[in-house]
Phi, psi and omega in degrees: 000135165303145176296130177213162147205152184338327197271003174263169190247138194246139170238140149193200185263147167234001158284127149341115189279153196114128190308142179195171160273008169202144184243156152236140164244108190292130138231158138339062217151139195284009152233048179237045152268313176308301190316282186326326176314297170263025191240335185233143184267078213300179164268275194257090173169163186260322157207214189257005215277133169098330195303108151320150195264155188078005171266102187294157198209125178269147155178229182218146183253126164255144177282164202260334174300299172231025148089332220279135192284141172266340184153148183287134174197173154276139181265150140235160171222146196232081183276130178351155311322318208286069171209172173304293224279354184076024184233179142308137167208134186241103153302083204267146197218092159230225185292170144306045174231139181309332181282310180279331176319278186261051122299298172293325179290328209249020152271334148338299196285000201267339176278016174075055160238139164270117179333119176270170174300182156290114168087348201285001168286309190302339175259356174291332169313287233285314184299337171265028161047047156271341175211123155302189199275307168294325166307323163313290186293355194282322157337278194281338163270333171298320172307309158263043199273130183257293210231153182315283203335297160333289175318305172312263187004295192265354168279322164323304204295295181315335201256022172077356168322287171317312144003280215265341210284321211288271235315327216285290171327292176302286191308335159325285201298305193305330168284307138035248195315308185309299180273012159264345176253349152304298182322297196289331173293279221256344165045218186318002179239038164237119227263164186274158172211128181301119197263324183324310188284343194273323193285329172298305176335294181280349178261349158243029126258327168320316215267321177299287225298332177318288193319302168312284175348271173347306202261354169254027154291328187274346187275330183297300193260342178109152121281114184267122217229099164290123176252123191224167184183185153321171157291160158074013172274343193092032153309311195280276172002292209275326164310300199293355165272338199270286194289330165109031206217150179273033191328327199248108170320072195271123158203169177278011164288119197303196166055324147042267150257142185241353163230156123001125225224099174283125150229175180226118162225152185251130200213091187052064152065009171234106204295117170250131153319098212247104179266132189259156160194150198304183219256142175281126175189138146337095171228139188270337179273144194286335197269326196288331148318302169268355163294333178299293186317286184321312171294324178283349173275353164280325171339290163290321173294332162334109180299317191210150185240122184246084186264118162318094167226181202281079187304318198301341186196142183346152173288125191270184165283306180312315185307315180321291184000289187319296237252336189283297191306340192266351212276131157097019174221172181309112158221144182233149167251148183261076168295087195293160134113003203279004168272004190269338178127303164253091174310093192262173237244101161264025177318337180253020157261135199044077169290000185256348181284143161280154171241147187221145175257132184224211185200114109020303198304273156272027210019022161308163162071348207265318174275036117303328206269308166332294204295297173348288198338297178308320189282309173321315165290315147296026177030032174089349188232110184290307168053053204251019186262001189191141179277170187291146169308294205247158179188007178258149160318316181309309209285318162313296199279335137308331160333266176352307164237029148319281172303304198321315228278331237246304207303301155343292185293345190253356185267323171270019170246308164268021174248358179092349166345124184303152172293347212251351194265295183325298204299310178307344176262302181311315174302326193266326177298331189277307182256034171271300200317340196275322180313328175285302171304351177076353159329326198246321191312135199269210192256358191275327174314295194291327193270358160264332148353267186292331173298354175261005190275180203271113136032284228253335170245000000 
């Protein structure tokens, strides 16, 4: 991580460069009213001394060398505690364009404020404890939310739901440990206590909050959903019925598409990755050879597979083909073509998949196909009355070895275990648990952390 420390003032744009109608540039810092003092002019007022906090202020930001106005803005200052970052932080609010923007930033640093890093308002938040670590990272999922739900999600997350639930959890596991290193300190002048039910207990909630995670990895990351079939099934058709778009070349030529066609469509709020990818088939041509190969590697890479077949006429070899590569993953099938009249019957390729019959054409069968679709990923348990607790990979994969810690600790407590054994896994279990809240967070952790975050925040 670069060396910083709390006590110097940080500047950077914290708007996206590129015209817009308004840029701001921030800082940071126990001298950044000063810095701003001389970089901004009010209009009605003689200097900044005395500025209410939270207030706006009209004038012009100037270089300070030779006095030449950079551009009309607004001031605002939001003074300690009561800021993001939990310092002073001074808001200069002018146009939106690259050029008066870092005009202003770089007569800021020129007046001694330092360029920040990447995340480094958002980790001065977290070191001044205006946001623990998950709230922090909850930040950086708002920004980058594909769908409303995702957005619900990570505003849930900013506002301590996960948060309170881990602490709920920690504060368990931590009386847990206080009485195994007494028992292990002080031995028979400690009175006995059954640890099992608090430790069962705390281990199905571990197993829920496991459970939350899981399911808000799909509003957070997508599903990546291949549609694949034979040639001439009407694959592109039904993408292009999905996204409501012609996204897709359709003609009656078989072959067609020869490579892989990526879209993101959203269906209650759950981002499906949509992959078109050419028709599984026998071919003597080289380039349609390799659009096949590419399908078949989506194929695999594929979370859950939406496979396509010809309702209008018997299941073929290619259609087996088809059902052999997809056999043994998440899949729903689509017997397209259902405006011709005759359905013939594919039940025994993928019989464990639901089949919906639809039409491409007229779109019949599609929000039926919709609601499947939805339902697959949720293994049926839609749980669509409340968004997920949880939903970054980090915070799941510290769960993970949470429970592992709790289930371990409760097996050796019924196996007789010395307390000093028990205790080492409740202590691991406490501190995967810290890791998410940042009690536990090294310092190699915040810098990958934060390090994926924009400069500006």
């Amino acid at each position: 991580m670069v060396t910083y420390t709390l006590d110097d003032t940080i500047a950077a744009i914290a708007t996206p460069l590129g015209q817009g109608g308004i840029g701001i540039v921030r800082l940071s810092g126990p001298e950044a009213l000063a810095v701003a003092e001389q970089v901004f002019t009010p209009a009605a007022r003689s200097s900044l001394e005395g500025l209410e906090s939270h207030k706006l202020v009209y004038g012009h930001a100037c270089d300070p060398q030779n006095g030449h106005i950079l551009d009309e803005a607004l001031l605002v200052c939001m003074r300690a505690p009561r800021s993001y970052t939990g310092q002073d932080v001074v808001e200069i609010q002018g146009h939106g364009g690259p050029t008066p923007l870092r005009a202003i930033l770089t007569a800021c640093l020129a007046q001694g404020a330092r360029m920040a890093c990447e995340g480094e308002f958002t980790l001065r938040a977290f070191c001044n404890g205006r946001l623990d670590l998950a709230q922090a990272e909850a930040v950086l999922d708002i920004i980058t939310s594909r769908t409303e739900t995702a957005l619900r999600v990570a505003v849930n997350q900013l506002g301590g739901r996960l948060s309170d639930e881990v602490r709920r959890l920690r504060r368990g596991l931590l009386e847990a440990l206080a009485y195994l290193e007494a028992s292990i300190d002080f031995g028979e002048d400690v009175p006995e206590q059954d640890l099992l039910p608090d430790l069962d207990a705390l281990g199905d909630l571990l197993c829920w909050l496991l459970g939350e995670a899981e399911r808000g990895m799909v509003y957070r990351q997508g599903v990546r959903t291949a549609i694949v079939g034979r040639p001439n099934v009407g694959k592109s058709s039904i993408l292009n019925r999905l996204l409501r778009a012609e996204r897709a070349i359709v003609t009656p030529v078989p072959g067609t598409t020869r490579d892989t066609l990526e879209e993101t469509l959203n269906i209650q709020g759950v981002p499906l990755v949509l992959t078109d990818t050419a028709g599984i088939a026998e071919s003597q041509d080289l380039v349609e050879q390799l659009g096949i190969e590419r399908s078949r590697r989506s194929i695999a890479q594929a979370d859950l597979a939406l496979v396509v077949f010809d309702g209008s006429v018997p299941p073929g070899l290619e259609d087996a083909q088809v059902a052999t590569l997809v056999a043994g993953r998440p899949a729903v099938v689509a017997v397209n073509k259902s405006e011709l009249g005759t359905t013939y019957d594919y039940a025994e390729l993928l019989p464990e998949a639901p089949h919906i019959e639809v039409s491409a054409l007229t779109g019949e069968g599609l929000p039926e196909l919709e609601q499947c679709l939805v339902e697959t990923v949720f293994a049926g348990q839609m749980g669509a009355t409340e968004e997920p607790v949880a939903s970054n990979p980090r915070h799941r994969d510290a769960l993970r070895r949470a429970w592992a810690h709790v289930q371990d600790a409760g097996h050796a407590i019924r196996a007789g275990v010395a307390d000093d054994l028990v205790a080492i896994d409740v202590a691991g279990a406490v501190d995967a648990l810290g890791a998410i809240t940042g009690e536990s967070a090294s310092e190699e952790l915040l810098e990958m952390i934060f390090g994926r975050f924009c400069i500006g925040k």
